[in-house]
C-alpha positions in Angstrom: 8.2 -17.2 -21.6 7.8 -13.7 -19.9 10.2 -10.8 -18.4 10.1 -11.0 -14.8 11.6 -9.1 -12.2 13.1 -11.7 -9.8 15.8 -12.2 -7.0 18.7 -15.3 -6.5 19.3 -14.3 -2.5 18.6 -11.8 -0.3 20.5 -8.5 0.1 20.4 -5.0 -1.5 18.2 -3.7 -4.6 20.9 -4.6 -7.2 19.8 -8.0 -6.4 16.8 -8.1 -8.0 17.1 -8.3 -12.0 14.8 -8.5 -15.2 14.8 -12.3 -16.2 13.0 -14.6 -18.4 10.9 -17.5 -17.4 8.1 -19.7 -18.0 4.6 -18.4 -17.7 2.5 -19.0 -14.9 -0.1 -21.4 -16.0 -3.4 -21.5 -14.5 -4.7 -23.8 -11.7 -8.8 -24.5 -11.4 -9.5 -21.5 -9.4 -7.1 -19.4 -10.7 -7.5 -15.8 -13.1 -4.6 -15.4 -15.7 -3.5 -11.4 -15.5 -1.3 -9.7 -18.3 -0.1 -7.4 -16.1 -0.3 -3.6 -16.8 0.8 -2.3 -13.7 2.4 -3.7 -10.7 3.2 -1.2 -7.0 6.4 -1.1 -5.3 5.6 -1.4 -1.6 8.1 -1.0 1.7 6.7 -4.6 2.2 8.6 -5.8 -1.2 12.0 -4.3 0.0 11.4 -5.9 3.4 11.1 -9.4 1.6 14.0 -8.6 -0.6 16.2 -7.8 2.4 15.3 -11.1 4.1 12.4 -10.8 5.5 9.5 -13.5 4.9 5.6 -13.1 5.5 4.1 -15.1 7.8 2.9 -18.0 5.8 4.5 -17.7 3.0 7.7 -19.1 1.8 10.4 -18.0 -0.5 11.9 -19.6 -3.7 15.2 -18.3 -5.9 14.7 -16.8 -7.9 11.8 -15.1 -6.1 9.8 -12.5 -8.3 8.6 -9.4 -5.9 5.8 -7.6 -6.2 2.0 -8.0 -4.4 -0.3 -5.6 -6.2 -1.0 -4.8 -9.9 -3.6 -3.6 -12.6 -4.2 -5.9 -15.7 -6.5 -7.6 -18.2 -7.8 -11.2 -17.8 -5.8 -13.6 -20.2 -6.9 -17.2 -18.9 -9.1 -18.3 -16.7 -9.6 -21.7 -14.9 -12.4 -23.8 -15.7 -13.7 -23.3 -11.7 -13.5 -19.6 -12.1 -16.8 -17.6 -13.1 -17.2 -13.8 -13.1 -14.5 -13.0 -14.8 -13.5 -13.6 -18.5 -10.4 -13.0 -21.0 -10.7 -9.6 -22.0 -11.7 -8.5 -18.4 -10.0 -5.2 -17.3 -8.6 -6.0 -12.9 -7.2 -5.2 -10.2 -5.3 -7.4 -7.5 -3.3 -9.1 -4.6 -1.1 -11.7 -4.4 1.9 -11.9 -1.9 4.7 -12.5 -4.9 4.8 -12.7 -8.2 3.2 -9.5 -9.2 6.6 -7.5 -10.7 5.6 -9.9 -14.4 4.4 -9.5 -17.6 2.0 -12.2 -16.6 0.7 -13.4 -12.8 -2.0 -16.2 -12.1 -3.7 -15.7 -9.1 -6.8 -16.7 -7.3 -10.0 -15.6 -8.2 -10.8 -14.6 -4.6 -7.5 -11.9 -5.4 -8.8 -10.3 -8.2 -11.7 -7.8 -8.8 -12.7 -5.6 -11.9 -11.5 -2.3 -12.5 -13.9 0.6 -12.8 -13.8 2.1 -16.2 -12.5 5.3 -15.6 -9.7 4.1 -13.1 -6.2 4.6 -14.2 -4.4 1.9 -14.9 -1.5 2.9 -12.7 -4.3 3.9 -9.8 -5.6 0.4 -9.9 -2.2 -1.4 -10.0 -1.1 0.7 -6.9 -3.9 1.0 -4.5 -4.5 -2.6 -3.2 -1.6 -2.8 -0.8 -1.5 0.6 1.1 -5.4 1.2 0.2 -6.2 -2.0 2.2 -4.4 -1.5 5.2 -5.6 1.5 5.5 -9.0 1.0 4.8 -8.1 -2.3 8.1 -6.8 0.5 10.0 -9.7 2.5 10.1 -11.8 -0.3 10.9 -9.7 -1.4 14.2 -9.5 1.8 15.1 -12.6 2.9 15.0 -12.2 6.3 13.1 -15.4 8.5 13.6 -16.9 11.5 12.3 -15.9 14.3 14.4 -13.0 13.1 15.5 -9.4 14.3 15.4 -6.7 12.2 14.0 -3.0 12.0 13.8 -1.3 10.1 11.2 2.6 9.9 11.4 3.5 9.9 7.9 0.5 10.9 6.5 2.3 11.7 3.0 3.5 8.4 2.2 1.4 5.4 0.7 -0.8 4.3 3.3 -0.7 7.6 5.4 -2.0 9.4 2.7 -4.9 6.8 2.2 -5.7 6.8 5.9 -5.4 10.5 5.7 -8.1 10.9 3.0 -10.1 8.1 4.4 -10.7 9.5 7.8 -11.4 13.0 6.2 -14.1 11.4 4.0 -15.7 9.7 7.2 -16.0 13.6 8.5 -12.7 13.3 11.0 -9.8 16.2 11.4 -6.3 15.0 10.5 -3.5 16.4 11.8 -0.4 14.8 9.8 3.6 14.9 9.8 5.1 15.0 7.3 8.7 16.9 5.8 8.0 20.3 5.1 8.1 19.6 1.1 5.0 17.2 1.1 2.8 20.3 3.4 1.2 21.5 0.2 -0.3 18.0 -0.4 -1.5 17.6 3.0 -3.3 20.7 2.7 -4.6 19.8 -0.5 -6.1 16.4 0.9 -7.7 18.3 3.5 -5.2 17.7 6.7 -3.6 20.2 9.2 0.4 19.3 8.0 3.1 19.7 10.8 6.6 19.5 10.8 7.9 15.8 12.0 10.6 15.1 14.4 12.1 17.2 17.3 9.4 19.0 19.1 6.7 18.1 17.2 4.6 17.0 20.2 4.5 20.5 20.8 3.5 21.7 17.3 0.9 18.8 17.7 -0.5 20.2 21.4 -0.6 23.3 19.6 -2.4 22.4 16.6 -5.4 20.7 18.4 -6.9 21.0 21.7 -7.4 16.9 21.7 -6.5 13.7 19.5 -8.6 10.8 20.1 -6.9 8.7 17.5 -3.2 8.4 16.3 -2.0 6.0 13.7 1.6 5.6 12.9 2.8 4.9 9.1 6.8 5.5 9.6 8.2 4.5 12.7 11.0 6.3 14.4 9.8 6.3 17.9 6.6 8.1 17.1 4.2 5.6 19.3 6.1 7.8 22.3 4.8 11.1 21.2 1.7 9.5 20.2 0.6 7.9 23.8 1.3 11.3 25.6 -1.6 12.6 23.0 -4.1 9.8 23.4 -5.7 8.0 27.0 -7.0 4.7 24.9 -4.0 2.9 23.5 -6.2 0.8 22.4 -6.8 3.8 19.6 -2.9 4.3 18.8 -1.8 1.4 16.1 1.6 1.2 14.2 2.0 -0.5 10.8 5.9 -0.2 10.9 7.3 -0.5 15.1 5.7 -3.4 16.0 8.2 -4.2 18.7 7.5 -0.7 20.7 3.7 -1.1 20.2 4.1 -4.1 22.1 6.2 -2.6 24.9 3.5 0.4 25.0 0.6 -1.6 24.7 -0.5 0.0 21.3 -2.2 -1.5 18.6 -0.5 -3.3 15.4 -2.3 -3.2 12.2 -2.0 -6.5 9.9 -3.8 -5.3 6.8 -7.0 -8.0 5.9 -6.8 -8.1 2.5 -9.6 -9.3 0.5 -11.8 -8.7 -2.7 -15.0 -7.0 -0.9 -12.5 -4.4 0.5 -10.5 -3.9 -2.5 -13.5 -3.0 -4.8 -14.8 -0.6 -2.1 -11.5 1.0 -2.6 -11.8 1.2 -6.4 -15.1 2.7 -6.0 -14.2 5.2 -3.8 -11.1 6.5 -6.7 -14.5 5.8 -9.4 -16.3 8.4 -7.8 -13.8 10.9 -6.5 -13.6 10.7 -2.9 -10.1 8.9 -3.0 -6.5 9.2 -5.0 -3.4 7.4 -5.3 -0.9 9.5 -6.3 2.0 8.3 -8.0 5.3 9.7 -7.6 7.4 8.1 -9.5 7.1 5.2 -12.6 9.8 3.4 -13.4 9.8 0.3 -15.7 10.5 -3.0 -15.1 14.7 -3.1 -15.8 14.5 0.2 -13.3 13.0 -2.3 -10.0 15.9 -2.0 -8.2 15.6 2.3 -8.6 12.1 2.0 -7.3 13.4 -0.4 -4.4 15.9 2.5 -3.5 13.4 4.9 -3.9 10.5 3.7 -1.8 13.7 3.0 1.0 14.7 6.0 1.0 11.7 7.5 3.6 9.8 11.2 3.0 8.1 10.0 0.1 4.9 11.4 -1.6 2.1 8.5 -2.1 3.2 5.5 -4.4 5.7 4.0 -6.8 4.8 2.0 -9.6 6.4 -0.3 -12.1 5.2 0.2 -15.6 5.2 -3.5 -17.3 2.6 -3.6 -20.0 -0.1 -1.7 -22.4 -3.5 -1.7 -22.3 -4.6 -2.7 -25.9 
């Protein structure tokens, strides 16, 4: 058996709690994880609320969570590259807020040495679509970019990711998270009324604008860029369909999510964490990551390395 953070129905944080039950056990192709680490995404509290990913279906009690850091326990007798003892990093759409989570081996990929555990466990979710975004998009050196939300989980990655390819980011944010915009290398400006303005002001041109928090901002992006082809939502799909902008549906896979890792190996990337909470304090985090004008990630602290 195991501690689990799982749901019975639908509805506000309190209904997710910490329960027992059985242990995964591994299919052929499948990796064993005791899990170290798990990040709380936007995309959990969605689920929680009633929301259900394409594809995938849910089943009470549901256990949350679709990133974590951990080391290889099991592994099936299809799966080579990997062995029990192995320090990783993965993805799976539920079942990632556990002591323990089995998933494919295609989902999981070894963690750098000198990654943090919490790093690892938090990066794959907001990392990858924003590592997707700047592929559809088309981010190039020399370039100037505004990211809506560029404090938050996957603003912040975008943010640095853009600046590493030898772009200029120009990112809102609440006055309180400017310091760490300036410290990842953006241009920080004020969010909401006026800030079209502040943005005209700040830059003679955007050629790019991504949009990680919603709240209409697609408008003041398309009176900033000709090619709406070039301005992409991950949270307002309904208005980038009206405008004709692009939505972002991270591609998750193992190729990207080691390229990620690598980048935190050798410096060039960070996830920072804002707040840790354990796994009894899930539905915190929940209210937490809902409550908007956060700074980077949450994370749910579950295990020990050993």
């Amino acid at each position: 058996m195991m501690r689990a953070a799982a749901m019975e129905r639908f509805g506000p944080p309190e209904v997710l709690q910490t329960v027992r039950v059985p242990t995964p056990q591994v299919t052929a192709d499948q990796v064993l994880v005791r899990v170290i680490n798990a990040g709380v995404q936007l995309t959990d509290a969605a689920i929680r609320a009633g929301w259900t990913p394409p594809g995938a279906k849910v089943h009470f009690p549901q256990i949350l969570g679709n990133e974590f850091s951990g080391v290889v326990i099991e592994v099936g007798h299809q799966v080579s590259g990997l062995a029990p003892g192995d320090e990783v990093a993965g993805f799976n759409v539920f079942g990632c807020y556990a002591e323990y989570v089995a998933v494919p081996r295609s989902q999981v990929v070894r963690k750098p040495a000198h990654v943090r555990w919490e790093t690892a466990g938090a990066l794959s979710a907001s990392g990858q679509t924003a590592h997707t975004a700047m592929e559809d998009l088309r981010v190039a050196a020399g370039e100037v970019i505004l990211v809506h939300g560029a404090a938050g989980g996957v603003g912040s990655m975008f943010t640095q990711l853009a600046i590493n390819r030898g772009a200029t980011v120009i990112g809102t944010a609440s006055s309180r998270n400017h310091p760490y915009l300036s410290s990842l290398g953006a241009v920080p400006i004020e969010y909401g009324a006026g800030q079209l303005g502040r943005v005209r002001a700040a830059a003679p041109r955007i050629d790019v604008a991504f949009d990680a928090a919603g709240h209409q901002n697609l408008r003041t992006s398309i009176e900033l860029v000709t090619d709406r082809r070039r301005v992409a939502t991950i949270v307002d799909m309904a208005l980038a369909q009206e405008l004709g902008c692009r939505i972002i549906r991270s591609r998750r896979s193992a190729e990207r999510l080691t390229d990620l890792l690598n980048r935190i190996a050798e410096g060039s990337l960070d996830v920072h964490i804002r707040h840790r909470y354990s796994l009894e304090e899930v539905a915190q985090a929940h209210h937490d990551v809902e409550s908007g004008h956060g700074r980077g990630k949450n994370v749910l602290e579950i295990g020990h390395a050993q």
